[in-house]
N, C-alpha and C positions, 0 to 999 in steps of 0.2 A: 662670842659674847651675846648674852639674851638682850634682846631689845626690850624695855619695858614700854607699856602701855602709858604711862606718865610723859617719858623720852618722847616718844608719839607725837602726843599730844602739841609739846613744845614744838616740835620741828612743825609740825604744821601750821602751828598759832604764827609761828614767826613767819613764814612763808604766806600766809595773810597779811601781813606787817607789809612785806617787801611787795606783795601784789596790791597793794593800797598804795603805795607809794609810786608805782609805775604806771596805775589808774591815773586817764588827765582826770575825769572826774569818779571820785570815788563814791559819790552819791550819799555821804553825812555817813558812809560805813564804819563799822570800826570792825577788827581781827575777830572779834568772837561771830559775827554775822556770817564770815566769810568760813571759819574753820567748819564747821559740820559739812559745808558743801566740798570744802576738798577735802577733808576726811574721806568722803565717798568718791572722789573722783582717784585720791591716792591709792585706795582701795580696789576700787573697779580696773586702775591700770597698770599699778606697781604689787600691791600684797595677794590680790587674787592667782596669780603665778607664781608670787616667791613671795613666802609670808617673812622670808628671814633678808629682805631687799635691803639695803645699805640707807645711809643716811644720804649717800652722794645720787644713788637714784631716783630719793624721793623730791629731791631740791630740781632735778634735771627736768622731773615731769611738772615741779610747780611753777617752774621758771616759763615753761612754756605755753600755761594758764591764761586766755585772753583777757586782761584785768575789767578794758572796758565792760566788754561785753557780760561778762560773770558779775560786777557791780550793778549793769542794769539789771541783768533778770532776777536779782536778790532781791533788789531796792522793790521792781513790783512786785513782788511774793509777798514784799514788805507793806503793803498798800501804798508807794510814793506815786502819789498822781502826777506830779511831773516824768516820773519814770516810764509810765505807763505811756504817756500821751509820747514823748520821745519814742517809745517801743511801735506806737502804731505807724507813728508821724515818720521812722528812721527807715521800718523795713515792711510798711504798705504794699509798696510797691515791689519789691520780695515775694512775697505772699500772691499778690494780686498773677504774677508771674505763673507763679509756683503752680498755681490753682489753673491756670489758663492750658499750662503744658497736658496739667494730669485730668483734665475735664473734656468733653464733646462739644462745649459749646458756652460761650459766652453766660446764660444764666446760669448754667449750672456748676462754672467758675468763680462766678460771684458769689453762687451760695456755698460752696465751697470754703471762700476765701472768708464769708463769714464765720462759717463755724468755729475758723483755726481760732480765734479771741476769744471764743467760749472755752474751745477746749484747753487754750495755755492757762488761761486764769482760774478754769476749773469754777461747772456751773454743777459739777457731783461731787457728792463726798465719801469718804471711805468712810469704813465702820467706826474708828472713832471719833466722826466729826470733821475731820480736818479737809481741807479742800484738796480736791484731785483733780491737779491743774496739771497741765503737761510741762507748765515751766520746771518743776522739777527735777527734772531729767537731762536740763542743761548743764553739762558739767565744767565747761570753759573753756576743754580741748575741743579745739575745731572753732571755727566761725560762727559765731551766732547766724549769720544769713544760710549762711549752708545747714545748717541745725534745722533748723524754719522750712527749706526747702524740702527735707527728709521729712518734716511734720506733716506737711501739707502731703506727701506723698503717700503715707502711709496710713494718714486718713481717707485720702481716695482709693484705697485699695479698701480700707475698711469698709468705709458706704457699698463698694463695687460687690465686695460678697455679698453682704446683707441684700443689694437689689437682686441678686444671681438667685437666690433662696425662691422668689419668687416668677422667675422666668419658667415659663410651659417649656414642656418639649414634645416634638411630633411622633420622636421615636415609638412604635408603641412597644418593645419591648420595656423600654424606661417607666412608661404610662404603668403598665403591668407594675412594676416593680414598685412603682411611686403609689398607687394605688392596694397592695398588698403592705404598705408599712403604713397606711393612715390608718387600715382596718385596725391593724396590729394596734395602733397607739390608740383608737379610739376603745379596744377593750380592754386596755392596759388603764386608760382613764377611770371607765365606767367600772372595776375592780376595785382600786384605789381608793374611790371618792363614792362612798355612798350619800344613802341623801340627808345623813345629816350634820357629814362632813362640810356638802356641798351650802347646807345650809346657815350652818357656822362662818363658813369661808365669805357667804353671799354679805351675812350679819356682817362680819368684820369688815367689809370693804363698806357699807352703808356709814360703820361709824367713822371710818377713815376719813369717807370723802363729807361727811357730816363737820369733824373737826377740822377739817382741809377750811371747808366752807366758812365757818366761823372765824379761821385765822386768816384767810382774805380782809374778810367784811372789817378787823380789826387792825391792819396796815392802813399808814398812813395814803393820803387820796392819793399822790404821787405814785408811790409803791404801787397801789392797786392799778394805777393807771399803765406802769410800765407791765403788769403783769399782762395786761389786758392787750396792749398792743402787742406782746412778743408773741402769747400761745394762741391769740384768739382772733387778732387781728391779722397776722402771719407777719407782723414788719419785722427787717430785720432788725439787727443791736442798732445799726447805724442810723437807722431811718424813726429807730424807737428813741434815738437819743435827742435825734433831730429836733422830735416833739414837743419832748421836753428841755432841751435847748443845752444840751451837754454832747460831749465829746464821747463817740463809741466808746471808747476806751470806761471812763468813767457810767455808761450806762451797764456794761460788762459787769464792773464790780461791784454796782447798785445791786444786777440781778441776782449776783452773789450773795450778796449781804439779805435779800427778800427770801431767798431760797431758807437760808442756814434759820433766820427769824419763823419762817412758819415749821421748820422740821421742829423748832423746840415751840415753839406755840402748839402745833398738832399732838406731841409728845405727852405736853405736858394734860391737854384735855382728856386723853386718850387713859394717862396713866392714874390721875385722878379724880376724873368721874367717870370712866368705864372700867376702872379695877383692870389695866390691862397690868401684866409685868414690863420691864425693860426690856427684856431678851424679846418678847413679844413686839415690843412697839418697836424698837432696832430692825427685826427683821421686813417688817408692815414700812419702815421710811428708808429704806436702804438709800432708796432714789425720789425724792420728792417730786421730780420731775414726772413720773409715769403719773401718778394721780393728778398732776395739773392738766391730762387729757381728760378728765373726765369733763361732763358739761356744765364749768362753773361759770359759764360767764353772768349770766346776771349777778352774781356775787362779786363780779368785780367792775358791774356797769353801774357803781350807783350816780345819782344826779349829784354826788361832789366833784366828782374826777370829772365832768363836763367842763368845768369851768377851766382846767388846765388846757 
């Protein structure tokens, strides 16, 4: 018998239904919140190997669905601030763990441990906008603490390349070899990009970091203030929160929210008073984040944000 796509649909909703009910707190959820995310977990565990899977093996894998844990991490995706402050307040100290095992040393587990709140709640966005938080990728099987502990691991593996990239070696055969591929890319460069490529290229980052500048200066003094202590002052989420007298968790999704606010404030300068197209400005904001290295701070020291 063909399964339909409608049939689907139902067995899952329902299966939301019964994992809401087995939730102690369901977190104000209702079935349609919960069904996209096991959609995708039905999918990744039961239809990815047998598209023609029974109706009995799709109940067996949502049965065994962590309700709590899959309720929290919806509800913050969801922006619930109680959900959120519960998420840092429940598995801190998870994390704080996690970070200490996979680190050298005491700082550089704490910065570690801070990043994991940036990356679950997603301080980047994908191309259409939407946040790219790690929390998506919880799918309910398995323990959220355990999930957490894999997070943290595989972002210190990530860091660990990225510094290795930069590690000399004595070899001098390597030396030779490392030395023979920068000549290589440096005339592969200078072929590419003549000068008035480079020229256009130089123009377009003036006007970037030009409308960057202006959508600062037009955040509220708060906002500008948190920008100011995260990229310029170097505090961390928690120490920025401190400041301003809110909870990590809650400074997280402020940055969020600052971030998403200047990609379309930048956009919008960009598209109409510099005649840029979209496909142009899309690709120039991929990551708002790398322009906020440039050196804006007096744009974000003015004498309002003092008074905070």
């Amino acid at each position: 018998m063909t399964v339909t796509a409608e049939h689907r649909e139902r067995l899952i909703e329902e299966g939301a239904r019964r994992l809401l009910e087995r939730a102690t707190n369901s977190r104000s959820l209702d079935a349609a919140a919960l069904s996209s995310r096991l959609t995708g977990t039905v999918q990744k565990y039961v239809l990815k190997d047998d598209a023609g899977a029974s109706d009995e093996a799709i109940n067996e894998l949502l049965t065994t669905v962590r309700a709590d844990d899959l309720c929290l991490i919806v509800a913050c995706e969801r922006g619930d601030e109680s959900a959120w402050n519960d998420l840092v307040e429940g598995y801190g100290a998870t994390v704080r763990s996690a970070a200490r095992s996979a680190s050298s040393n005491e700082d550089a587990a704490e910065d570690l441990a801070q990043s994991i709140w940036a990356e679950l709640h997603g301080l980047k966005h994908r191309a259409d906008g939407s946040t790219a938080g790690k929390l998506a990728y919880y799918s309910g099987v398995g323990s959220l603490g355990g999930w957490l502990r894999a997070v943290v691991g595989q972002l210190a593996i990530d860091q660990h390349r990225k510094q290795s990239r930069l590690v000399q070696t004595e070899e001098e055969t390597e030396m030779d070899r490392l030395s023979r591929d920068s000549e290589q890319s440096e005339k592969v460069f200078v072929t590419a990009r003549n000068p008035e490529e480079a020229l256009a290229s130089k123009m377009a980052g003036a006007e970037v970091e030009s409308a960057l500048g202006r959508a600062i200066a037009e955040l509220a003094a708060e906002d500008r203030l948190l920008v100011k202590l995260y990229y310029f002052d170097g505090l961390r989420l928690r120490e920025a929160g401190a400041v301003l007298g809110v909870h990590e968790a809650t400074a997280s999704r402020r940055l969020t929210r600052v971030h998403t606010d200047l990609r379309q404030r930048v956009a919008g300068i960009l598209m109409a008073e510099q005649g840029w197209t979209k496909s142009e400005t899309e690709r120039s904001l991929a990551d708002v984040t790398s322009h906020l290295e440039v050196d804006l701070e007096p744009m974000v020291s003015a004498p309002a944000m003092d008074a905070n």
